[in-house]
LOZATI-197747 format. One record per residue (C-alpha): residue in one letter; x, y, z. Coordinates in steps of 0.5 Angstrom, whole numbers, plus 500, padded with zeros to 3 digits. Last residue first. Example, Ala and Ser with C-alpha at 12.3 -4.5 7.8 and 13.67 -1.06 7.14 Angstrom:
<recs>
REC res   u   v   w
REC   S 527 498 514
REC   A 525 491 516
</recs>
This chain:
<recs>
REC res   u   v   w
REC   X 490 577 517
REC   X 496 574 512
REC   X 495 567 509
REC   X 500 561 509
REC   X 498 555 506
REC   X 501 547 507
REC   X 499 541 503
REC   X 499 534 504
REC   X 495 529 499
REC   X 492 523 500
REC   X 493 516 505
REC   X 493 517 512
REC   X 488 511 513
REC   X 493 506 509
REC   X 497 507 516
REC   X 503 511 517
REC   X 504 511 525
REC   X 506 519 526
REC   X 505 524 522
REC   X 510 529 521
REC   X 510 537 518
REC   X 515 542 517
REC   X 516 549 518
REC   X 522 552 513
REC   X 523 559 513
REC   X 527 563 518
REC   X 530 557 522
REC   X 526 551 523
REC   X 517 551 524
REC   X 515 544 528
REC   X 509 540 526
REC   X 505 535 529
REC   X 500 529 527
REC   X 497 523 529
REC   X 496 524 537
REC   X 495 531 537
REC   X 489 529 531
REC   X 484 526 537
REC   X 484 534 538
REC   X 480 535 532
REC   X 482 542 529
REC   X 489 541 531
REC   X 492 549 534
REC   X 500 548 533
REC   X 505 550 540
REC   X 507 557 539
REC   X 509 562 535
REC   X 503 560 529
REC   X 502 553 527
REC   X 496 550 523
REC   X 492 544 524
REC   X 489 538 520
REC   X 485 542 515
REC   X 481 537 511
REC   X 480 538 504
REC   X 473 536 501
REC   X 473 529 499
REC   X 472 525 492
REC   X 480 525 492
REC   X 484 525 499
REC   X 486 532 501
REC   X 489 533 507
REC   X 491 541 509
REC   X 497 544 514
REC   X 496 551 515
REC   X 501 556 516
REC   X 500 561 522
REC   X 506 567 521
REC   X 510 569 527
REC   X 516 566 526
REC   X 516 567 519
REC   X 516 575 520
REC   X 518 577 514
REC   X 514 572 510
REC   X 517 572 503
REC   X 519 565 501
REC   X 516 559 505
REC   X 519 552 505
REC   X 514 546 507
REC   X 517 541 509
REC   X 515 534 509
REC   X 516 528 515
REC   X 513 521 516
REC   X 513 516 521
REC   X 513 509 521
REC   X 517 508 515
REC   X 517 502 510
REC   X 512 499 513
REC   X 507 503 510
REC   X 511 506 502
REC   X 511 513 504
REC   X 511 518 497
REC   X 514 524 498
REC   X 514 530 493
REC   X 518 537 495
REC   X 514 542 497
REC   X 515 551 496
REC   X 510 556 499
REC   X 511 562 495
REC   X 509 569 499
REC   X 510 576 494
REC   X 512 582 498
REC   X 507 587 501
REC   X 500 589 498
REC   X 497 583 498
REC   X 502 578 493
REC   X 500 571 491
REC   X 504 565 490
REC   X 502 558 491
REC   X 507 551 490
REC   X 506 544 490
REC   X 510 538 489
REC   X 505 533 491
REC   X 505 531 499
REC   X 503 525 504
REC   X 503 520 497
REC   X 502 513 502
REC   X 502 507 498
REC   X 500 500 500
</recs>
C-alpha cells in the first residue's frame, strides 16, 4: 500500500506586500517502509515566519479538503484534538515548517499540502 502524503506544489499571490511562494517536494510512503513520515513546506517571502500561521490540509480524492491543523509562534492548533496524537508540526530556521504523521496506515493515504495567509 501506498501513502503519497504530498504532491510538489506551489501557491503565490501578493496583498500588497512581497510576493509569498510556498514550495513542497514530492513524497511517497510506502506502509511498512517507514512508521512515521515527514515533509516541508519552504516559504519565501514571509518577513516574519515565526509568527505566520500556516496550515496543513489533507486532501483525498472525492472528499473536500481536510484541514489538520495550523501553527503560529506557539504550539499547533488541531481542528480535532484526536489529530494530536497523529500529526504535529514544527517550524525550523526563517522559512521551513515541517509537518509529521506518526504511525502511517493505509488510513493516511491523500495529498498534504500546507497554505499560508496574512490576516
Amino acid at each position: 500500500m501506498v501513502l503519497l502524503p504530498l504532491l510538489a506544489l506551489a501557491a503565490a499571490w501578493s496583498h500588497g506586500e512581497a510576493q509569498v511562494l510556498l514550495k513542497q517536494r514530492q513524497v511517497s510512503i510506502t506502509r511498512g517502509h517507514k512508521s512515521t513520515a515527514s515533509m516541508d513546506c519552504v516559504a519565501e517571502g514571509i518577513s516574519d515566519f515565526q509568527y505566520a500561521f500556516i496550515h496543513w490540509y489533507r486532501l483525498v480524492p472525492s472528499r473536500a479538503p481536510e484541514w489538520i491543523l495550523h501553527i503560529g509562534a506557539g504550539a499547533a492548533s488541531y481542528d480535532d484534538d484526536s489529530y494530536r496524537n497523529k500529526y504535529s508540526s514544527v517550524k525550523r530556521g526563517t522559512n521551513t515548517c515541517t509537518l509529521t504523521i506518526s504511525d502511517t496506515s493505509s488510513s493516511d493515504e491523500g495529498t498534504y499540502y500546507c497554505a499560508y495567509w496574512h490576516f
